[in-house]
C-alpha positions as CSV (number, residue, x, y, z in Angstrom):
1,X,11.4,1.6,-6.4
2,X,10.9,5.0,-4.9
3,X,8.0,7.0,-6.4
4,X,9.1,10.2,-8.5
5,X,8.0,12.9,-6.2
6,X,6.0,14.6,-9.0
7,X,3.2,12.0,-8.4
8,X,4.1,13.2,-4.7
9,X,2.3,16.8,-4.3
10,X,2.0,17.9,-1.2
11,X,-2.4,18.9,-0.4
12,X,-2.7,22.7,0.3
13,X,-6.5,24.3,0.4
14,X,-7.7,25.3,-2.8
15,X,-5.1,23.0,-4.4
16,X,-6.2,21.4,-7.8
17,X,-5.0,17.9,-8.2
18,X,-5.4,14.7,-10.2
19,X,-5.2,11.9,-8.2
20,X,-5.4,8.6,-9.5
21,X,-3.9,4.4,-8.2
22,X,-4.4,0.8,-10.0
23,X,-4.4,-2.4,-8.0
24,X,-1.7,-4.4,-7.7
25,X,-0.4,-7.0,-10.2
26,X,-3.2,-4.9,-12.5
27,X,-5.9,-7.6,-11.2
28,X,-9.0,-6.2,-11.6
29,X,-10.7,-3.5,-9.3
30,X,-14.2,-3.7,-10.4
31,X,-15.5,-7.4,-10.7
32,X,-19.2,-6.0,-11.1
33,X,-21.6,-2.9,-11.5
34,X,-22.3,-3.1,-7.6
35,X,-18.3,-2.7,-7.2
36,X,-18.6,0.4,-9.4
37,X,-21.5,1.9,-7.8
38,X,-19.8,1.2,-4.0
39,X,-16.8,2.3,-5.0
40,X,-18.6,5.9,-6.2
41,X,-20.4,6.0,-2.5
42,X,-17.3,5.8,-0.5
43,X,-15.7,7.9,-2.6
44,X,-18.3,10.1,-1.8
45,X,-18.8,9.3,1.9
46,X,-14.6,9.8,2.5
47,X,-13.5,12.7,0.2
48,X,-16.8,14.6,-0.9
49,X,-16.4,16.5,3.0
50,X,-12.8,17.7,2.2
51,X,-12.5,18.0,-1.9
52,X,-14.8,19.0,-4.3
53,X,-14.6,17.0,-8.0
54,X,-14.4,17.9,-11.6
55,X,-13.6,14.7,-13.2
56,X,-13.7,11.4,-12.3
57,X,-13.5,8.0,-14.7
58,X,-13.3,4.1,-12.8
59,X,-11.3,2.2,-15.1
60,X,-11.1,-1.9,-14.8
61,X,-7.9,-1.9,-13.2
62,X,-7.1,1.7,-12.4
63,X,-9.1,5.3,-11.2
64,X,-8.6,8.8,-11.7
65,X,-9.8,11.7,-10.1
66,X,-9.5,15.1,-10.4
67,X,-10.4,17.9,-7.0
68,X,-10.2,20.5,-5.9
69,X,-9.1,20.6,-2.2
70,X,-12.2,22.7,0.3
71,X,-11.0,25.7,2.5
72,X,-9.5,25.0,6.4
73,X,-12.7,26.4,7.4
74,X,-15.0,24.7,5.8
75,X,-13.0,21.1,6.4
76,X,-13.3,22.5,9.9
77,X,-16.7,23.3,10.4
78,X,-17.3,19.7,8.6
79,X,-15.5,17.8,11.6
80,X,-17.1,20.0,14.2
81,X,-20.0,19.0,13.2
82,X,-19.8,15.6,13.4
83,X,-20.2,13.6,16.5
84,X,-17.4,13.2,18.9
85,X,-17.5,9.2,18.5
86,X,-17.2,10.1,14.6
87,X,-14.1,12.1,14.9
88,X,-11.2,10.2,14.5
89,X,-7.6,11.0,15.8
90,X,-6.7,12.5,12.4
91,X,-9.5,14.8,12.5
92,X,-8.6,15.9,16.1
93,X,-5.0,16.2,15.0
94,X,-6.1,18.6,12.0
95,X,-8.1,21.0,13.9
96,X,-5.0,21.6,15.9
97,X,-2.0,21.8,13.9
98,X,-4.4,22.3,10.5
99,X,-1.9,19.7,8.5
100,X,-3.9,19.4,5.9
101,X,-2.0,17.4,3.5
102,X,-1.9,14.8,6.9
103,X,-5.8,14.3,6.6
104,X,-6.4,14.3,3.3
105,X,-3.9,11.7,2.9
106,X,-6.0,9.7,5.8
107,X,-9.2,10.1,4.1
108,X,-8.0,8.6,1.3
109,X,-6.3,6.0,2.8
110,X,-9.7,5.4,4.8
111,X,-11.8,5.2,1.3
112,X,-9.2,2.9,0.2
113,X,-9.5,0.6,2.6
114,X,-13.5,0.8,2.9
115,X,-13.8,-0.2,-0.2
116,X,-10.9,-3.1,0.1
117,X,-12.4,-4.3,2.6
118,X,-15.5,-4.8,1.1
119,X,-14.4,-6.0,-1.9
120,X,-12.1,-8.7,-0.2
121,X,-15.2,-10.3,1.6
122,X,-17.4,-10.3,-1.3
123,X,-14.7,-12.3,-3.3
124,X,-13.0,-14.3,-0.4
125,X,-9.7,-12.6,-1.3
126,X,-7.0,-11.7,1.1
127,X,-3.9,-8.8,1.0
128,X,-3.5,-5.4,-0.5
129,X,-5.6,-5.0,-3.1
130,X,-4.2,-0.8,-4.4
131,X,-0.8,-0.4,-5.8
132,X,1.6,1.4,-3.3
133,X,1.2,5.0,-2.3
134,X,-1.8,6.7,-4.6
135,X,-0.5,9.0,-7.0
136,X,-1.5,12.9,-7.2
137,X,-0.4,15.6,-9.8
138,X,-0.9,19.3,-8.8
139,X,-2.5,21.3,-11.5
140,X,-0.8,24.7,-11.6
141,X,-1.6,25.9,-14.9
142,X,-5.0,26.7,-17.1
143,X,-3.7,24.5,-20.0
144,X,-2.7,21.4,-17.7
145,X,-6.6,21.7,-15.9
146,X,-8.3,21.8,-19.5
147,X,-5.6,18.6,-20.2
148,X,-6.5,16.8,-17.1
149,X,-9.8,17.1,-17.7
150,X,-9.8,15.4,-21.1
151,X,-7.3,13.0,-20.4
152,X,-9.6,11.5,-17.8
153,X,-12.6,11.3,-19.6
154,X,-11.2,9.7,-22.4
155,X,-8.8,7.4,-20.7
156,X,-10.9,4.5,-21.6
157,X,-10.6,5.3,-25.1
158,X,-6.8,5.1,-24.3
159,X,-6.8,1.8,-22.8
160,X,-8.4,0.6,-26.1
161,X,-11.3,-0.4,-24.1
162,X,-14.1,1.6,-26.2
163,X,-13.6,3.4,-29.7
164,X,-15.2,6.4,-28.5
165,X,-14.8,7.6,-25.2
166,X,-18.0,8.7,-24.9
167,X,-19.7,5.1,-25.1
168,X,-17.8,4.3,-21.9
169,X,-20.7,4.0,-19.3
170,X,-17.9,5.1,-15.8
171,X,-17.1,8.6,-16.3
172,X,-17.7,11.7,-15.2
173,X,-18.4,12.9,-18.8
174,X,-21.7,11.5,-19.0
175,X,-23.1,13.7,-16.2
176,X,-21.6,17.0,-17.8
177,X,-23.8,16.5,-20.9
178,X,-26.8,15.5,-18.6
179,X,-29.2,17.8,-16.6
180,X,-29.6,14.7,-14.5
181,X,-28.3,15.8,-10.5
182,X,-24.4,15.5,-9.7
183,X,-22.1,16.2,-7.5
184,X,-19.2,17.0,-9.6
185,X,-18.7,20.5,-10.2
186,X,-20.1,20.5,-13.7
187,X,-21.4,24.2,-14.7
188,X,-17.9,25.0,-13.3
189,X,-16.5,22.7,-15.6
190,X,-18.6,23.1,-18.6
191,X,-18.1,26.9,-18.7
192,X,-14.3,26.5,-18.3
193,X,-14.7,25.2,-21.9
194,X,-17.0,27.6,-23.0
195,X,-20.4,26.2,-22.9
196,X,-21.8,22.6,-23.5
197,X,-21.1,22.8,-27.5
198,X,-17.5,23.5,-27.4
199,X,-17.0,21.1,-23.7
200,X,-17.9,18.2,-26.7
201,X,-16.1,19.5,-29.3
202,X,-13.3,20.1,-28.0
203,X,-13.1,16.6,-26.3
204,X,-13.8,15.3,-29.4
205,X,-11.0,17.2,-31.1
206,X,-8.4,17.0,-29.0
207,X,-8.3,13.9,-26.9
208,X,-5.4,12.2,-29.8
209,X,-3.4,15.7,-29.1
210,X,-3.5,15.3,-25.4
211,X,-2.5,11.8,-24.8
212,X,0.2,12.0,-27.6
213,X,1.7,15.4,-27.7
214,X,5.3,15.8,-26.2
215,X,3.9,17.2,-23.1
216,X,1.0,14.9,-22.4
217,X,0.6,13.2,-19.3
218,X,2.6,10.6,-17.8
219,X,1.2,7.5,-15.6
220,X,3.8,6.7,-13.7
């Protein structure tokens, strides 16, 4: 079946978007904490040059991210400055045309398979291991960010997987309430709620209305 263009959007600079695949058949995507942690550094190696992140949670089966797409300059001065051998055709292609929804499509296709790859030698498994094309959601309004935010952090709590979201160890949640060093854009994201204090309570308060209200977000 075709997929809804909704889960569809089109990458534009500056653009806001969750973004978020499970593996086919709903086999499992992380087999071990070394899978996690991998999966994390080529996530960070593919995308961290072109999006910037505000949420992130690696579910069993399933991931969800949510970015903000970086400035045509800045994704420009990032493939200038790496060396020719480095720059693939995609990356020569964008700094002429500047198609950005073309190379950010790429990159993720590239982390995708980085990390398939890897995972298909350590386990001696063969084939596609993501479900068809990724998904992505643009975020256009205040309430859907403040939604999107919570929904991914306590997606584990969804799944049934932990009582309290919070006890669930792969999430971007913990480093919000940490001073530990991040790269996810948490003082942006921690005074879009208001301060640390009202970042936990409302998480606490509302995760139930935002999975279950007639609005809440659809996994397609």
């Amino acid at each position: 079946m075709p997929v809804n263009k909704k889960y569809l959007a089109v990458f534009e600079p500056h653009g806001i978007y969750h973004v978020y695949n499970r593996t086919n058949n709903k086999e499992l995507l992380f087999r071990s904490v070394e899978n996690y942690f991998y999966f994390l550094k080529q996530f960070n190696f593919y995308i961290s040059p072109i999006a910037e992140t505000f949420a992130w949670n690696l579910l069993p089966n399933h991931f969800h991210f949510l970015i903000r797409i970086k400035p045509v300059d800045v994704i420009e001065e990032w493939i200038n400055s790496l060396a020719k051998e480095k720059q693939t055709k995609t990356h020569l292609h964008f700094l002429a045309d500047q198609n950005i929804n073309t190379l950010i499509e790429v990159e993720f296709r590239r982390f995708f398979t980085s990390y398939a790859m890897a995972f298909n030698k350590m386990y001696e498994r063969s084939g596609n291991l993501f479900y068809r094309t990724f998904k992505r959601v643009e975020i256009l309004k205040d309430g859907q960010f403040t939604q999107a935010v919570i929904y991914i952090h306590a997606n584990a709590q969804n799944h049934k997987l932990v009582k309290n979201f919070a006890d669930y160890p792969w999430t971007s949640y913990h480093s919000m309430v940490s001073n530990k060093s991040t790269k996810v854009l948490r003082e942006e994201v921690v005074n879009w709620f208001g301060g640390l204090e009202q970042f936990i309570t409302i998480h606490k308060d509302m995760t139930d209305y935002y999975y279950y209200f007639p609005g809440a977000i659809e996994e397609e």
